[in-house]
C-alpha positions as CSV (number, residue, x, y, z in Angstrom):
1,X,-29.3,-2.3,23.1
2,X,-26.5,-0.7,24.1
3,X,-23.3,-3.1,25.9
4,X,-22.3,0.2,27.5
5,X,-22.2,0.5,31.5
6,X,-20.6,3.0,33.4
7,X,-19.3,2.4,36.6
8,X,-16.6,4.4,38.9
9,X,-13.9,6.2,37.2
10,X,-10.4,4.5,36.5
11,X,-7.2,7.0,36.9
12,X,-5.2,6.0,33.9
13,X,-2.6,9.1,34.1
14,X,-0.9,8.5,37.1
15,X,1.3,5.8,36.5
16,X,5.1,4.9,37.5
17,X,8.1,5.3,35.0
18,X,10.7,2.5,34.7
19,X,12.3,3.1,31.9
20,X,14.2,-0.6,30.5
21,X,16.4,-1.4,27.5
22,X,15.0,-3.8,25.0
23,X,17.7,-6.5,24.3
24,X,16.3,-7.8,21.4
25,X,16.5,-3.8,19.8
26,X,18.9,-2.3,21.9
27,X,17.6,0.6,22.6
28,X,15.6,2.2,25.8
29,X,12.2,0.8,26.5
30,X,9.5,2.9,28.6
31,X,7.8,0.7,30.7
32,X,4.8,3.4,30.9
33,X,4.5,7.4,31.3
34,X,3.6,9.2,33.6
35,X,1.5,11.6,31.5
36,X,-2.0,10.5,29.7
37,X,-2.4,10.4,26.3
38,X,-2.4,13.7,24.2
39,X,-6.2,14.2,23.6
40,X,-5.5,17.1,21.5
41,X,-3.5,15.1,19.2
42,X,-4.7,11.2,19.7
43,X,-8.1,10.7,17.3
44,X,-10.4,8.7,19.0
45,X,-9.0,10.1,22.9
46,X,-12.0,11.1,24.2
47,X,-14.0,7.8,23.1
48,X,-10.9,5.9,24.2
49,X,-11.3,7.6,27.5
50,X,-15.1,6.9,27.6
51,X,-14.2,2.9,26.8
52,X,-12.0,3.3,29.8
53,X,-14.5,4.6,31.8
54,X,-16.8,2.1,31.0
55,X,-17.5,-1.7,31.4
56,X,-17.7,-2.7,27.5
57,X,-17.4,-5.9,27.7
58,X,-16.1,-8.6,24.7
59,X,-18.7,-7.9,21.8
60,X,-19.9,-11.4,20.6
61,X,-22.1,-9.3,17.9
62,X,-18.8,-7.8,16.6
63,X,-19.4,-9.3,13.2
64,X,-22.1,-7.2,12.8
65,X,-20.3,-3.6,13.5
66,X,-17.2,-5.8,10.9
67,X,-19.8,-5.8,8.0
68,X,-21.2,-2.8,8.4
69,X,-17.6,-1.3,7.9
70,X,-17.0,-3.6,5.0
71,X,-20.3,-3.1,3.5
72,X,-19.1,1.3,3.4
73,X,-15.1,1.3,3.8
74,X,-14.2,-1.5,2.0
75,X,-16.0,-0.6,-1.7
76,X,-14.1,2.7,-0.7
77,X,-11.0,1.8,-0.9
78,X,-11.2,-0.5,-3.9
79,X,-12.1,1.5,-6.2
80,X,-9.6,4.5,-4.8
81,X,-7.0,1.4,-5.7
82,X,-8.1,0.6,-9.0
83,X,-8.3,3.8,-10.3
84,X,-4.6,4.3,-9.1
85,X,-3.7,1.7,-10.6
86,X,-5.6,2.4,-13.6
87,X,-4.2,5.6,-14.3
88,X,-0.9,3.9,-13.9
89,X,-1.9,1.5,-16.4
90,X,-2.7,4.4,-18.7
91,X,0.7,5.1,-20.1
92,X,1.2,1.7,-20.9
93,X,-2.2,1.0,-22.8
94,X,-1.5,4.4,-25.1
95,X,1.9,3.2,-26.0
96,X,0.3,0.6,-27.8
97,X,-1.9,3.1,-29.8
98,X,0.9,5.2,-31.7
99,X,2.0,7.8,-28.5
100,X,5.1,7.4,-29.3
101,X,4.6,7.9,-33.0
102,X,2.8,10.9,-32.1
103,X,5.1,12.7,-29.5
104,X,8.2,11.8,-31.7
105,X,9.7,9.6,-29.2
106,X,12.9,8.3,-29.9
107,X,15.6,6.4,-28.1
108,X,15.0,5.8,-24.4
109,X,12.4,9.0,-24.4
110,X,9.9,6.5,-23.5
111,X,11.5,5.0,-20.8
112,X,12.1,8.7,-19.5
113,X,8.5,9.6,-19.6
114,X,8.1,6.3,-17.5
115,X,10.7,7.1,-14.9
116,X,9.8,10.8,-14.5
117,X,6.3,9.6,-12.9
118,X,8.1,7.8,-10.5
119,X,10.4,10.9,-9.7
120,X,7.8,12.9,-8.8
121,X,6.3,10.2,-6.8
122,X,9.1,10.4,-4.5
123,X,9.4,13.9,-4.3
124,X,5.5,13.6,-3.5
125,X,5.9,10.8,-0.6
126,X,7.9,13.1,2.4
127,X,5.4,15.8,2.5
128,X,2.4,13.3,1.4
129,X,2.9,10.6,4.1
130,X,3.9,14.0,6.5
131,X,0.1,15.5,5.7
132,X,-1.7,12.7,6.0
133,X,-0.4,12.4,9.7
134,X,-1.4,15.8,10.5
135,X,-4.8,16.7,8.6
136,X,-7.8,14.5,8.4
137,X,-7.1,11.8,5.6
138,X,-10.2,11.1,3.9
139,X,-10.7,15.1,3.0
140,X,-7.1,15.1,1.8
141,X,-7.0,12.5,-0.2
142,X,-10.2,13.4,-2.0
143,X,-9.0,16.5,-3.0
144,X,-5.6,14.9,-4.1
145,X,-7.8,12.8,-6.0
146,X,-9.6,15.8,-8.0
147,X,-6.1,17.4,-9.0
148,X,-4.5,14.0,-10.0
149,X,-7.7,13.4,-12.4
150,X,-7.7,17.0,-13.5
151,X,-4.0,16.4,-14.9
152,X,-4.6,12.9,-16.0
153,X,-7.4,14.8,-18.5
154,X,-4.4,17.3,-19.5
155,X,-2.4,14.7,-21.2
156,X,-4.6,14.9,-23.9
157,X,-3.3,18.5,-25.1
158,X,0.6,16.8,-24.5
159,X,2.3,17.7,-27.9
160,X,5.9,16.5,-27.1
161,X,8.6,14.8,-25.0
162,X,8.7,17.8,-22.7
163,X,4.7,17.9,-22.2
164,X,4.3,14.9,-21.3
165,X,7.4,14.7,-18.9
166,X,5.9,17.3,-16.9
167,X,2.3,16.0,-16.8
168,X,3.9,12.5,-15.7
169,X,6.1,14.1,-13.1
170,X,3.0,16.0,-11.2
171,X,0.7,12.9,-11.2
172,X,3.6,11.7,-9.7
173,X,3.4,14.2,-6.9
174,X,-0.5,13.9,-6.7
175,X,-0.4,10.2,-6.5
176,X,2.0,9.4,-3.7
177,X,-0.3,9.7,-1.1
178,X,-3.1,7.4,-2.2
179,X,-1.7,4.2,-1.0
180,X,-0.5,5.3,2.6
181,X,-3.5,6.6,2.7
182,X,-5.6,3.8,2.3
183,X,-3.2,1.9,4.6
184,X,-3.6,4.6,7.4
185,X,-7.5,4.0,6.4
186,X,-7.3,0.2,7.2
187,X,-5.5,0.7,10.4
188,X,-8.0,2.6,11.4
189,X,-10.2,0.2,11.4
190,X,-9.7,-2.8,11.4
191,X,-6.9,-5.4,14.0
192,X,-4.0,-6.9,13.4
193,X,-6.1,-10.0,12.5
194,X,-8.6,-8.4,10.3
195,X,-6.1,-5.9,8.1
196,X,-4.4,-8.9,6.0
197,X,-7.6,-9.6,4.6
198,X,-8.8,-6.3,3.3
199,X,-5.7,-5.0,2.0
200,X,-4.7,-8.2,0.0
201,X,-8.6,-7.2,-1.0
202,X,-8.3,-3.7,-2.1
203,X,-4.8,-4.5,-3.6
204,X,-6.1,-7.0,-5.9
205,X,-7.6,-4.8,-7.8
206,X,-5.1,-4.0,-9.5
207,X,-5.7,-7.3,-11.5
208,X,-9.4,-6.0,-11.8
209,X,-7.9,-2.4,-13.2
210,X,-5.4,-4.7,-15.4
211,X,-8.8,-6.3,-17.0
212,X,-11.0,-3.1,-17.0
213,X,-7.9,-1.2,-18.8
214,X,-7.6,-3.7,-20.9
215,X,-11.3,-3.6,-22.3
216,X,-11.4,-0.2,-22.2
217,X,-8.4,0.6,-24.3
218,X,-9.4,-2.3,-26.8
219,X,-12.9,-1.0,-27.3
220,X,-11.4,2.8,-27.6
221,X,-8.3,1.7,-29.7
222,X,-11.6,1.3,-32.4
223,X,-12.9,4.8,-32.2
224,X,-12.8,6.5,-35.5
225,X,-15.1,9.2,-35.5
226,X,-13.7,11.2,-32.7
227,X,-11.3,14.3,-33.4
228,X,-8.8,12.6,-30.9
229,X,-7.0,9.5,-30.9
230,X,-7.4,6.6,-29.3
231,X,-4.1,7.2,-26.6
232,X,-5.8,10.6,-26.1
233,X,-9.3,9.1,-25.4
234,X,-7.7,6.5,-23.2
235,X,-6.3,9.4,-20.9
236,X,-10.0,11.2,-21.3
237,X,-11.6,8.8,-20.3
238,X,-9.3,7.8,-17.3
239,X,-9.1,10.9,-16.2
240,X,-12.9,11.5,-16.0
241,X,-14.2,8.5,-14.0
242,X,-11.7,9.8,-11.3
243,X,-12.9,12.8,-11.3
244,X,-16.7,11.9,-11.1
245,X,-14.9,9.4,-8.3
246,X,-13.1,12.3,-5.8
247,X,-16.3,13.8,-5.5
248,X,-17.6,10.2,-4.5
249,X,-14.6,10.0,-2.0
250,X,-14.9,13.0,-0.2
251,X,-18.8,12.3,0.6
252,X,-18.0,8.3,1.7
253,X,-14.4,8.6,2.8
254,X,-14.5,8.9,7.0
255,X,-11.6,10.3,8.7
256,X,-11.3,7.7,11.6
257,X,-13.9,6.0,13.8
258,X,-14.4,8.9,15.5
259,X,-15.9,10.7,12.7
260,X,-17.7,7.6,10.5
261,X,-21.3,8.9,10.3
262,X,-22.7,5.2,8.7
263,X,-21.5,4.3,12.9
264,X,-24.2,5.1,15.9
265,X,-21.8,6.2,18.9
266,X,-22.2,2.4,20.5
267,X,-20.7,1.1,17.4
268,X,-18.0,3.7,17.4
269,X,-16.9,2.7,21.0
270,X,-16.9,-1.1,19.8
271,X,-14.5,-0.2,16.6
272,X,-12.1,2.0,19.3
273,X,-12.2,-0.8,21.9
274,X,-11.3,-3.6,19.1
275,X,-8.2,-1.2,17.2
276,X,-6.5,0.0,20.0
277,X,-5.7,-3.8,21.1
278,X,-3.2,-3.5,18.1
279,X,-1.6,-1.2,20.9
280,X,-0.7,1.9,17.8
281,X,-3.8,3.9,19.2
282,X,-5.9,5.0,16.3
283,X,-3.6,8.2,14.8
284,X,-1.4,10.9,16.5
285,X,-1.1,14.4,14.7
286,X,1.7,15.4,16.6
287,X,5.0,14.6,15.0
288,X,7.7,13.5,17.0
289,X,11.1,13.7,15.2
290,X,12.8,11.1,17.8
291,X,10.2,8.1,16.7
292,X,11.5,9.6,13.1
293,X,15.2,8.7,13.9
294,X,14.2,5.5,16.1
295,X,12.8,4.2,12.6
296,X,15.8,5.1,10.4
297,X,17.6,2.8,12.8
298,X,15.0,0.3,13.3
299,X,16.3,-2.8,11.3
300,X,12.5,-4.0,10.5
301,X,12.1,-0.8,8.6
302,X,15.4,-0.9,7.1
303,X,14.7,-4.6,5.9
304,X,11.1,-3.8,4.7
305,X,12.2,-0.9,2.4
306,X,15.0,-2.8,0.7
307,X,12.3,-4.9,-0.2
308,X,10.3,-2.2,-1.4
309,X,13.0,-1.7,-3.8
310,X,13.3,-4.8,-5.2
311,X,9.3,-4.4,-5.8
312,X,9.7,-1.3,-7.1
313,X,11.7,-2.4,-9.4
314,X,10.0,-5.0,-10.8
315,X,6.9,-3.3,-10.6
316,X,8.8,-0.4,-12.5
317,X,9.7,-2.7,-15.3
318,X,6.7,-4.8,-16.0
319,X,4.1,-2.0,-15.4
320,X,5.4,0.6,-18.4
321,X,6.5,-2.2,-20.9
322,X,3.6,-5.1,-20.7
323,X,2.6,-3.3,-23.9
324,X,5.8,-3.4,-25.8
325,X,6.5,-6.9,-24.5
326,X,4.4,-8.6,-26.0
327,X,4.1,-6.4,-29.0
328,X,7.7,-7.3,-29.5
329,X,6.6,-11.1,-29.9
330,X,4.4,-11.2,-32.5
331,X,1.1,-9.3,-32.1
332,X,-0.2,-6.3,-33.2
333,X,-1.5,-3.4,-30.6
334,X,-4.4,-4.4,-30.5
335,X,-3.7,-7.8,-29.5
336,X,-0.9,-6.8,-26.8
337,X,-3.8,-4.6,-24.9
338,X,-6.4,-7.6,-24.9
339,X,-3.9,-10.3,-23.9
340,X,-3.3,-8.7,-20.8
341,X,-6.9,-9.6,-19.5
342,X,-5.5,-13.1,-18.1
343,X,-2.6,-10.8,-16.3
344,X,-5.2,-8.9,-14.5
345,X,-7.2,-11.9,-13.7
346,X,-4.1,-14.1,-12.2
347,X,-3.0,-10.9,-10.2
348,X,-6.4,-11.2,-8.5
349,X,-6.5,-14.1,-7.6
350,X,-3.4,-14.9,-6.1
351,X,-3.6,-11.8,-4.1
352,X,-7.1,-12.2,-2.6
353,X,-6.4,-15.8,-2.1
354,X,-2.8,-14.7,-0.2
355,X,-5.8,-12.7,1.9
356,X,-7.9,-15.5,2.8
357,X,-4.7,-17.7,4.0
358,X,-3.7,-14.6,6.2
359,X,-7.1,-14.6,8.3
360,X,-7.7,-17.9,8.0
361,X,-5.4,-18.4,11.1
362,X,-3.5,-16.6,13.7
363,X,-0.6,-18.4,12.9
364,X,2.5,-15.8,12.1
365,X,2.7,-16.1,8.2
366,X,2.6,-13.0,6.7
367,X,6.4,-13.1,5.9
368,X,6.1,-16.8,4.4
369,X,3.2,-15.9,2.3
370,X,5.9,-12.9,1.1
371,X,7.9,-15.2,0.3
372,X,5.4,-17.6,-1.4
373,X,4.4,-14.4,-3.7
374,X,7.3,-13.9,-5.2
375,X,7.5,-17.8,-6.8
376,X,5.3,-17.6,-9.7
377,X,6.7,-13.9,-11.3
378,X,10.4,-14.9,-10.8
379,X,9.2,-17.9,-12.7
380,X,7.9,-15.9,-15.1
381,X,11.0,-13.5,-15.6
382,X,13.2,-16.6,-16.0
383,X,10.7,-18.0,-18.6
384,X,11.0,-14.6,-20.6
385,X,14.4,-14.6,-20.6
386,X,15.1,-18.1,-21.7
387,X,12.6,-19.0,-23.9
388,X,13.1,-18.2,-27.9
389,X,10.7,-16.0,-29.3
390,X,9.8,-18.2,-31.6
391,X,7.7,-20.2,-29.0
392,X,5.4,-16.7,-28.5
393,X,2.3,-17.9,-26.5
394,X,4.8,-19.3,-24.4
395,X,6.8,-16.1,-23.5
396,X,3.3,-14.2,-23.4
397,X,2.2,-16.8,-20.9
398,X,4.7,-15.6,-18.7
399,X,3.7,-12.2,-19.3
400,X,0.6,-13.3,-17.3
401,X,2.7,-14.2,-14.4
402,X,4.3,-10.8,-14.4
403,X,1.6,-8.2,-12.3
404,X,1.3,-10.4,-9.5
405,X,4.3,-8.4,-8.2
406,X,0.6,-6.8,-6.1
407,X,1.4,-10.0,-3.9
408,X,5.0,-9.2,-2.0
409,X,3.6,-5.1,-2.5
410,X,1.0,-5.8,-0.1
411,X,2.4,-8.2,2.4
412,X,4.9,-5.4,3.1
413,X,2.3,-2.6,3.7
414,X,0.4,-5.4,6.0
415,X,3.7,-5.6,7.6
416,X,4.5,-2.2,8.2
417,X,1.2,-1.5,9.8
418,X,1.5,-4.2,12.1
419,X,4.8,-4.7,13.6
420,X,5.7,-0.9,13.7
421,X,4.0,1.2,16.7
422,X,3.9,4.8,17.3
423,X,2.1,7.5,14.6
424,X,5.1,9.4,13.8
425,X,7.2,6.0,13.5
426,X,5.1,4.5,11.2
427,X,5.0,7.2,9.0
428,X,8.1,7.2,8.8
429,X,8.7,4.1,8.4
430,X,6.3,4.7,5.7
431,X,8.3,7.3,3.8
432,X,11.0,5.0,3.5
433,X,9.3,2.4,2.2
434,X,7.8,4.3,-0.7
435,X,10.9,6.1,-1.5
436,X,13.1,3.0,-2.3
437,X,10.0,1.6,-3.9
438,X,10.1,4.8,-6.1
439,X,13.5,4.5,-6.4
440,X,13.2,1.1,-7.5
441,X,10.6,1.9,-10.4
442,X,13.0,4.7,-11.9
443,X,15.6,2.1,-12.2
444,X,13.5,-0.7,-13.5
445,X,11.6,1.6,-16.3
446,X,15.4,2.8,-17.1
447,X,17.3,-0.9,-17.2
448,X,14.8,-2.0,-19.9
449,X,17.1,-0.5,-23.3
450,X,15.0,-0.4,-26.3
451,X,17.8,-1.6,-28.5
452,X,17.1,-4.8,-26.4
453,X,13.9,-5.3,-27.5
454,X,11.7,-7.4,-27.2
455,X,13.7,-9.6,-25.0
456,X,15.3,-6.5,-22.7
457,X,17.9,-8.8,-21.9
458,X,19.6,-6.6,-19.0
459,X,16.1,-5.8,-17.8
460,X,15.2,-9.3,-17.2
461,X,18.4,-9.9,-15.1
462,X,17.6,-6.9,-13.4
463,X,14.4,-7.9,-11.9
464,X,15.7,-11.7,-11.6
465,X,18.1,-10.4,-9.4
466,X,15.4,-8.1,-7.4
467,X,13.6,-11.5,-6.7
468,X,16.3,-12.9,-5.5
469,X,17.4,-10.4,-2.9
470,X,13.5,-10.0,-1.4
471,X,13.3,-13.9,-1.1
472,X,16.2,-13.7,0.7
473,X,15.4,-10.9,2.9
474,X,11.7,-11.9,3.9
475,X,14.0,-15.1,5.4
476,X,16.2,-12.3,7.3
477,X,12.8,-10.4,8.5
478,X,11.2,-13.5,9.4
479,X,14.0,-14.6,11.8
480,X,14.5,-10.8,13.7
481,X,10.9,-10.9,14.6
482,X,10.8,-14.3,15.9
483,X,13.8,-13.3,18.1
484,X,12.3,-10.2,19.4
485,X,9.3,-11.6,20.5
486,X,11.2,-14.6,22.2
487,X,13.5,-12.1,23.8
488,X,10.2,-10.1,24.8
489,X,8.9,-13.0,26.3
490,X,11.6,-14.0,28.3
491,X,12.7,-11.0,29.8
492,X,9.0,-9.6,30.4
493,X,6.7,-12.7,30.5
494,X,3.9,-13.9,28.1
495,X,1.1,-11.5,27.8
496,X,-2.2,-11.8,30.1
497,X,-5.3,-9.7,29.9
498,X,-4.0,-7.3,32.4
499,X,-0.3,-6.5,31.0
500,X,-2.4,-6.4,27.2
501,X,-4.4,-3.9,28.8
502,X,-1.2,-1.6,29.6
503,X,-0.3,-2.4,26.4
504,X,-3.4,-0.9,24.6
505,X,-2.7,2.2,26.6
506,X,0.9,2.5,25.8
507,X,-0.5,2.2,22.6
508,X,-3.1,5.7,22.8
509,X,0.1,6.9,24.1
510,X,1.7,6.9,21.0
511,X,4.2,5.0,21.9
512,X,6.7,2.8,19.9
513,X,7.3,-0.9,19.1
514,X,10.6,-0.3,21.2
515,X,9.0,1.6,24.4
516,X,6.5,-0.3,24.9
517,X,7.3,-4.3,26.5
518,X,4.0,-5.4,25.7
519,X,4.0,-5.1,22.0
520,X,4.5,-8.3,20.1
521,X,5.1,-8.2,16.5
522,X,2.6,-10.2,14.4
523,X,4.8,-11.5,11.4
C-alpha cells in the first residue's frame, strides 16, 4: 500500500536571501535562494516536488526498497569494476607470456606502453567526468564500454612498440569514465550512510579480477593448438566478455531513480526522499563554471587529489610490474601469473571488510580507515625492498600485500561524494582527482628502471615515499573537516529536522558544501 498522502501544497520557491560568509572556508555562504530548483536540469525535480507536496512519512520498510536496489544495481556495478580492472590487469598477465619477446621491446619500452595508457586516461577524464554530468550516465557508459572492448580485441593484430602504444593510449581515453561513473551511480542511490558499503563492495573486485585474471591467463598460457599466442588470446578473450557485458549494461544500467524501471513510482519517491537528505540533490546537467573554480580552491579537494597521486602512483607501479616482480625472484611465467591468486584474495577482503566497518556505525571514520589502508602495502614495499632475494617466498609474500592499494582508492571516492556538494563541484572535484591519480600512474610505471630489476630499487622508494605523504595527509583532511563542522555548528547551531529540511532543499538546488550552512561533512 502506498505511504503516499497528499495534502495542501507547500511554496518552496519563495524564500529570503541572506547571503553569510563561512569562517571555517572563507568564502560567501547562501543561506537559501530565492529561485526553485532548476527542474529542467535537476533529475529527479519533479518527483522531488511531488515528495514535497506530499506527507511521505519515515519508511520503516526502507530495507525492502535497499535490497531491491542491491539485488539490480549492485551486481551492476561489480562486474562493470572487474572487468575494468581486468582489462587493466591484461597488460600485465601477457608480459609474462613472451609480449615483449614478441613486440621487440627493449629498454624502458615496456614501461612506456604502461605509462601511455595512463596518458590517455587523463586526456580521457576532463571531457569524460564533463559528459557524464550532462547526458544520462548509464547509456553513456555502456556505449564507452563497447568501444573500450572493441580495442581491447585489436591488441591482438599489435605488431610493434608503436601498435601497441596507440591501442594502450585510446583504452586510456575509453576507460576514464568508468569509475566516476559508477561513483555518480552510487550517489544516486544510495545516503551518506549506505555509499561506504557498496563502493568498498564494487571496489573489491578488483581482488576478484586479480584471481579471475590470474586463472584465466594460467589456463590460456597452456593453449597450443591455437594460431595465436597465449598474450594474444589473453586480450581475445578480455576483450570479448566486455563486449558480451556492454550490451548487458546498457539493458540493466538505470540512469537515476527517476528512470529505474525494476522501481514502481512509490518506491521511486522513497529512493528520492532518502538521497536528497545527503543535501547534493540527485544530479544537475547544468554546468556552472563558478562551483568549478570554488573546487580548485576548495582545500578538501586539493588534499584529496594529492592523495590520489600518491595512489596513483603506487597503483601505477605495482599494477604493470606484479608479473615481472616476481618473475625476477625465482619463478617462471607461469608461476608469477598463478601466485597472484592470494594478491587478489587479500585485496578483497580488506576492502569489503574496510566496508563493513564504515556502515557498521555512524561514527566519522572514513578518513582513519584511509589511513588504516595504507599499513599493510607500505609494509609490504618496505619488505620488498629490504629483504634479499634469496629469501623469495618472502619477498613474493609481500607481493600479496601490494593490490590492496583498492583500499585508500576507494575511501577517497567515498570521500569525495560525501563531503563535496553541488553537481558541477563535484565533478570537478572529480576531474582533479583522477588527473593526479593519472598523473601518479605515469610516474610510478616510469620510476620502475629495468636495469633495476627485480628489486627496482628507486621504484620501491618511490612508492614508500607516496605512503608516507597520504598517511600524512589523511591526518591533515581529518582535522579541516572536524573544524568545519565545529565552526558550522557554532556559528549556525546543531541541525534539527526543520533546518535539515532546508538543507535537503539547498541541496536540489544545486548548491555547494560552502553555500549551504546546513551541510555537515561526513568524514
Amino acid at each position: 500500500m502506498s505511504s503516499i498522502q497528499t495534502p495542501e501544497k507547500k511554496d518552496i520557491t519563495n524564500v529570503s536571501v541572506n547571503p553569510e560568509v563561512d569562517e571555517a572556508s572563507g568564502s560567501v555562504e547562501v543561506v537559501t535562494s530565492n529561485v526553485g530548483f532548476d527542474k529542467k536540469h535537476a533529475v529527479g525535480a519533479d518527483l522531488f516536488e511531488e515528495l514535497l507536496e506530499s506527507d511521505l512519512t519515515e519508511d520503516l520498510d526502507y530495507a525492502k526498497v535497499r535490497r531491491k536496489i542491491d539485488c539490480w544495481l549492485l551486481p551492476v556495478l561489480c562486474v562493470t569494476y572487474m572487468l575494468q580492472f581486468l582489462d587493466k590487469l591484461s597488460l600485465n598477465y601477457a608480459s609474462a607470456y613472451n609480449l615483449k619477446e614478441d613486440l621487440k621491446l627493449t629498454g624502458n619500452d615496456y614501461g612506456d606502453i604502461a605509462a601511455i595508457f595512463n596518458a590517455g586516461y587523463m586526456v580521457g577524464t576532463i571531457p569524460g567526468n564533463w559528459l557524464i554530468q550532462r547526458v544520462p550516465v548509464a547509456k553513456f557508459t555502456g556505449c564507452a564500454l563497447l568501444v573500450w572492448s572493441v580495442l581491447l580485441i585489436g591488441h591482438i593484430g599489435a605488431r610493434n612498440y608503436s601498435d601497441m602504444m596507440a591501442l594502450r593510449f585510446l583504452l586510456g581515453v575509453m576507460e576514464a569514465t568508468i569509475s566516476p561513473s559508477n561513483m555518480m551511480m552510487c550517489g544516486m542511490f544510495y545516503n551518506k550512510q549506505e555509499q561506504p558499503f557498496r563502493m568498498c563492495t564494487f571496489l573489491s573486485m578488483n581482488g576478484v579480477a586479480t584471481m579471475v585474471g590470474a586463472l584465466l591467463s594460467y589456463g590460456l598460457g597452456h593453449s597450443t593448438s591455437t594460431s595465436l599466442k597465449p598474450w594474444q588470446l589473453i586480450f581475445m578473450v578480455i576483450g570479448l566478455i566486455n563486449f558480451a557485458w556492454g550490451f548487458l549494461f546498457l539493458y540493466l544500467a538505470p540512469d537515476s531513480p527517476a528512470n529505474a524501471r525494476f522501481l514502481d513510482h512509490d518506491e521511486k519517491l522513497k529512493v528520492i526522499n532518502r538521497v536528497s537528505k545527503n543535501q547534493m540533490g540527485i544530479k544537475d546537467r547544468a554546468f556552472k563554471f563558478s562551483q568549478a573554480l570554488e573546487a580548485l580552491k576548495d582545500p578538501n579537494a586539493i588534499i584529496l587529489a594529492l592523495i590520489g597521486l600518491g595512489c596513483g602512483v603506487v597503483n601505477g607501479g605495482t599494477s604493470n610490474f606484479i608479473s615481472s616482480l616476481i618473475k625476477g625472484f625465482g619463478f617462471s611465467g607461469l608461476n608469477a601469473t598463478v601466485l597472484q591468486l592470494p594478491t587478489g584474495a587479500i585485496e578483497f577482503v580488506c576492502v569489503f571488510a574496510a566496508g563493513m566497518l564504515a556502515i557498521s556505525t555512524k561514527k566519522n571514520i572514513r578518513t582513519f580507515l584511509l589511513f588504516l589502508l595504507c599499513i599493510p602495502t607500505l609494509a609490504g614495499l618496505i619488505g620488498i625492498h629490504l629483504i634479499p632475494l634469496q629469501h623469495k617466498w618472502a619477498l613474493v609474500g609481500c607481493c600479496w600485500l601490494l593490490y590492496i592499494i583498492g583500499g585508500p582508492v576507494i575511501m577517497c571516492w567515498i570521500l569525495i561524494n560525501v563531503t563535496t556538494a553541488g553537481s558541477s563541484k563535484m565533478t570537478s572535484t572529480k576531474t582533479m582527482w583522477f588527473l593526479m591519480y593519472t598523473a601518479g600512474n605515469i610516474v610510478g610505471s616510469k620510476i620502475m628502471y629495468a636495469n633495476e630489476a627485480p628489486k627496482y630499487i628507486s621504484g620501491m622508494k618511490g612508492l614508500i615515499s607516496s605512503y608516507g605523504g597520504m598517511m600524512f595527509l589523511s591526518i591533515v583532511y581529518a582535522c579541516l573537516m572536524f573544524y568545519r563542522n565545529r565552526t558550522r555548528d557554532r556559528k549556525y547551531g546543531k541541525l534539527t529536522p526543520e533546518t535539515e529540511r532546508e538543507g535537503v532543499i539547498n541541496g536540489f538546488k544545486d548548491m555547494t558544501d560552502f553555500e549551504n550552512k546546513y551541510f555537515r561533512y561526513a568524514y
